[in-house]
C-alpha positions as CSV (number, residue, x, y, z in Angstrom):
1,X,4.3,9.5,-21.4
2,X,4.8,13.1,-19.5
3,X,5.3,13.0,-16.1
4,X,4.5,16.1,-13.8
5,X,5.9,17.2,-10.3
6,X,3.2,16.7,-8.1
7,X,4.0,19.4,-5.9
8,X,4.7,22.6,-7.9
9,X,3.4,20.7,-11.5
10,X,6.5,20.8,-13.3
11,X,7.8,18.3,-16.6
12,X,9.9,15.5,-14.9
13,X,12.1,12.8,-17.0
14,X,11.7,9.5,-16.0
15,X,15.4,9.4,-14.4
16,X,14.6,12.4,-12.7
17,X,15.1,11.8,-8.8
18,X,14.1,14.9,-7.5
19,X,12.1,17.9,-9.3
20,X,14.1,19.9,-11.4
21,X,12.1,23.1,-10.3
22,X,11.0,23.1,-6.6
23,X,13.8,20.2,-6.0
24,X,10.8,17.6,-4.3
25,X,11.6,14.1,-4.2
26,X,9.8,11.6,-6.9
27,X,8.6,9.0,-5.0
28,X,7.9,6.8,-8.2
29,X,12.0,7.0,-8.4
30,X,12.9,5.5,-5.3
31,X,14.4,2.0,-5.3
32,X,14.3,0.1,-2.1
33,X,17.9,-1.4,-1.2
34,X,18.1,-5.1,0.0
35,X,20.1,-7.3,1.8
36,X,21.3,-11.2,1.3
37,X,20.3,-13.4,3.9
38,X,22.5,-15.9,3.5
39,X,25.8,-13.3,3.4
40,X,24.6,-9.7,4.0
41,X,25.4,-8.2,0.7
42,X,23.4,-5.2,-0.6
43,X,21.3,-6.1,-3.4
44,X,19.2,-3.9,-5.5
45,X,15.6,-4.3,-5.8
46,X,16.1,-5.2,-9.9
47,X,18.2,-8.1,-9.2
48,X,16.8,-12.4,-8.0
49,X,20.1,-13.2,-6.9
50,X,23.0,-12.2,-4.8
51,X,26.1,-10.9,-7.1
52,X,28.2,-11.9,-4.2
53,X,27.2,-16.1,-3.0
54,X,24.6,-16.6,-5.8
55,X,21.8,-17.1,-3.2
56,X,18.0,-16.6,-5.0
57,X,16.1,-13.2,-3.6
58,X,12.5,-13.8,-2.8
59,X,10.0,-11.6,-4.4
60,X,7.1,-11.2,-2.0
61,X,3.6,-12.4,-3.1
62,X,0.3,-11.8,-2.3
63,X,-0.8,-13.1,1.6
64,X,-2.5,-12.5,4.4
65,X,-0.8,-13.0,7.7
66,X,-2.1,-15.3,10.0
67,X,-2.4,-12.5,13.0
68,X,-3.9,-15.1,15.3
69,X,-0.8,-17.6,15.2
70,X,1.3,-14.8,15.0
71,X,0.6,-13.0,18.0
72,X,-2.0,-15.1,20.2
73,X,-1.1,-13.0,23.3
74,X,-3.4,-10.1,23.5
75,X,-0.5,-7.7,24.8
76,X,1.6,-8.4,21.5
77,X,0.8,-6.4,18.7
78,X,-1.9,-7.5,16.1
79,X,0.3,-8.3,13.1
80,X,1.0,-6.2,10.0
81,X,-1.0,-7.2,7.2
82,X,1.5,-8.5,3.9
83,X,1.9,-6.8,0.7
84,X,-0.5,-8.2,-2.3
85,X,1.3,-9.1,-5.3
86,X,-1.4,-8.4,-8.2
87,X,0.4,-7.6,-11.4
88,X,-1.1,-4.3,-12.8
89,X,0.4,-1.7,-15.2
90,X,-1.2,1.7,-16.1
91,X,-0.7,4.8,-15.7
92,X,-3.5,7.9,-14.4
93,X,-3.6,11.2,-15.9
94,X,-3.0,13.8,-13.3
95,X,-4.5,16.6,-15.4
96,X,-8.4,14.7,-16.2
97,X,-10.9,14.7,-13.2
98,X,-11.6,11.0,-13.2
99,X,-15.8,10.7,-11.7
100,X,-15.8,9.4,-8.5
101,X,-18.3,6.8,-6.7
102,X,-18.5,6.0,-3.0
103,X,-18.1,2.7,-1.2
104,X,-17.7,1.2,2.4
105,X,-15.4,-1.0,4.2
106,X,-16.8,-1.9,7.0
107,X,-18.1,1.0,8.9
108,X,-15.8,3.6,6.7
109,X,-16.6,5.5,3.8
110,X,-14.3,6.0,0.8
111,X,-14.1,7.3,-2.9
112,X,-12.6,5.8,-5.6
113,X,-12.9,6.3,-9.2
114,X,-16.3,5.5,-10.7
115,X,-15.1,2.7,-13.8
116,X,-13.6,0.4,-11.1
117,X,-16.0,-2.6,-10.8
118,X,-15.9,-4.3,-7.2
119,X,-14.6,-8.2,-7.6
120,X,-16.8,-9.9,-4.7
121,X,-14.8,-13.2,-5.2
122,X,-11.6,-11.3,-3.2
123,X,-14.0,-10.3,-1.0
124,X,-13.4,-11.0,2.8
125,X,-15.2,-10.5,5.8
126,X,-14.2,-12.3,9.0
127,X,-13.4,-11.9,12.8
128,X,-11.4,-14.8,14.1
129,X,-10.6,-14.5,18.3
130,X,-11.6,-10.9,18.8
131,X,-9.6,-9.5,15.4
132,X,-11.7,-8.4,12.9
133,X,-10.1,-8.2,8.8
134,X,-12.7,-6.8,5.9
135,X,-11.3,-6.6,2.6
136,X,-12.5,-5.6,-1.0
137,X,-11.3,-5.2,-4.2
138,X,-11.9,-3.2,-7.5
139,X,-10.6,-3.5,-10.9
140,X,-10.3,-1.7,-14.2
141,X,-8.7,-3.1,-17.4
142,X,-5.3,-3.8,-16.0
143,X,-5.5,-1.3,-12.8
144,X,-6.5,-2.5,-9.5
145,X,-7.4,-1.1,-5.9
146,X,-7.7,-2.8,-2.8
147,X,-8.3,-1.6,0.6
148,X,-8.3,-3.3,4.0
149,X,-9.6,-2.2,7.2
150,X,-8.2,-4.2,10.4
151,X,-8.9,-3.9,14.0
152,X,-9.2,-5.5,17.6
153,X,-12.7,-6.1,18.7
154,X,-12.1,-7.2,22.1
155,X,-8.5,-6.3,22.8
156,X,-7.0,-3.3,24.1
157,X,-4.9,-2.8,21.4
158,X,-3.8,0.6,19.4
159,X,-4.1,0.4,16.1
160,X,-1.2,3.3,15.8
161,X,1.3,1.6,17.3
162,X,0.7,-1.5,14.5
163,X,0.7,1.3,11.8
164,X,4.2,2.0,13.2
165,X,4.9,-1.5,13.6
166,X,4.6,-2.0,9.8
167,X,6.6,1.3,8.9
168,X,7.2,2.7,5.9
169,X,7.5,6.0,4.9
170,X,5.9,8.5,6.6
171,X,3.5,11.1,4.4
172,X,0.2,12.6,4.6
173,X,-2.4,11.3,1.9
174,X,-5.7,11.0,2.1
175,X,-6.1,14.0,4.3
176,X,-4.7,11.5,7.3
177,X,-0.9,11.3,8.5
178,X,0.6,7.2,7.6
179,X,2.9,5.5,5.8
180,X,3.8,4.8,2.4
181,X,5.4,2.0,1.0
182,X,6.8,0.9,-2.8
183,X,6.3,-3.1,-2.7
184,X,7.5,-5.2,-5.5
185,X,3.9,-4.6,-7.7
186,X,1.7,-2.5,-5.7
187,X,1.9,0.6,-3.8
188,X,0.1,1.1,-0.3
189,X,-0.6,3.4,2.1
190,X,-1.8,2.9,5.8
191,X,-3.3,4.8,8.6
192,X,-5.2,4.8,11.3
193,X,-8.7,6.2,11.4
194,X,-11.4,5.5,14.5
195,X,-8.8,2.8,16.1
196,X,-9.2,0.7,12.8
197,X,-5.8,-0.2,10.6
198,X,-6.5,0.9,7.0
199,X,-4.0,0.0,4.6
200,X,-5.0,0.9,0.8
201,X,-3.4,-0.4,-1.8
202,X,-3.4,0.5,-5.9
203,X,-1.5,-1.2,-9.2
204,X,0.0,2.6,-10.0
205,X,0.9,5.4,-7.3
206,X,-0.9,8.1,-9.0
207,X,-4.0,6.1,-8.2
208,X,-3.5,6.6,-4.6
209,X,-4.3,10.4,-5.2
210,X,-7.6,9.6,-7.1
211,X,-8.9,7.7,-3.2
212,X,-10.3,10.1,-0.2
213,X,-11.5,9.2,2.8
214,X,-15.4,10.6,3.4
């Protein structure tokens, strides 16, 4: 399948690390370098074990941090929400307008494409000791987005310095400044709108284009 540039729109290979016309990085082509814990060797993120003591990598999987047993002291941070680990392949065509329909998370307005169906059984809606996490999810064939919104209800806490916390790479999608991260089967992106901790993430990084925030 063709792949564009998708700053100046030009025909990229697959190896490609960097445009071959306005020279913009791919950020599909970055690989994430690792480190053994048992001996501190660099490890790729292609390979489960350590070429150097054998030791098995972990691969993360999909969880939800206990914030609350994490950081029970309201002057910590409110933890970082994990990476989900849903296996999805597909692709998105840059070049069709994909309809769009509107839905909420919590109090915030987004738009994702309109033939992702909501699956209300990953649905979650709680506040546990003044932290409030809502969750949804939406799916199509073997594509999937899910966003999560995430914020203090009775704390003092800034929801940019737990963006920062969580790091990544720093970009501006969604019309809002945040980070961007690769995981090991899902990409994300996270920011910080009205004090609350959105992080989205999608099964394919193109996919992250096809979200706005209304």
């Amino acid at each position: 399948m063709e792949k564009y540039c998708k700053n100046c729109g030009a025909n990229i290979n697959n190896a490609d690390q960097f445009c071959p016309d306005c020279g913009k990085e791919i950020a599909s082509n970055r690989h994430t370098m690792r480190y053994c814990k048992n001996c501190g060797e660099k490890i790729s993120s292609s390979e489960n074990f350590c070429k150097n003591c054998g030791t098995k990598i972990k691969t993360p999987e999909k969880e939800k941090t206990n914030f609350l047993e994490k950081y029970k002291n309201p002057i910590i941070l409110i933890a970082v929400i994990a990476a989900i680990a849903v296996v999805g392949i597909g692709a998105f065509s840059l070049l069709s307008p994909v309809p769009s329909q509107e839905v909420q998370v919590d109090t915030l307005d987004f738009s994702i494409p309109q033939d992702f169906s909501p699956d209300n059984g990953l649905t979650v809606d709680e506040t546990d000791e003044g932290i409030k996490y809502v969750s949804k999810y939406w799916k199509h064939n073997d594509e999937f987005i899910e966003i999560d919104v995430m914020y203090a209800t009775s704390n003092n806490v800034d929801a940019n310095d737990v963006a920062r916390e969580m790091g990544g790479d720093r970009q501006n999608m969604m019309g809002h400044n945040g980070y961007y991260n690769e995981l090991s089967d899902a990409y994300s992106f996270s920011f910080v709108k009205d004090n609350k901790l959105v992080t989205v993430y999608t099964s394919s990084y193109d996919l992250l284009d096809e979200i706005e925030v209304l």
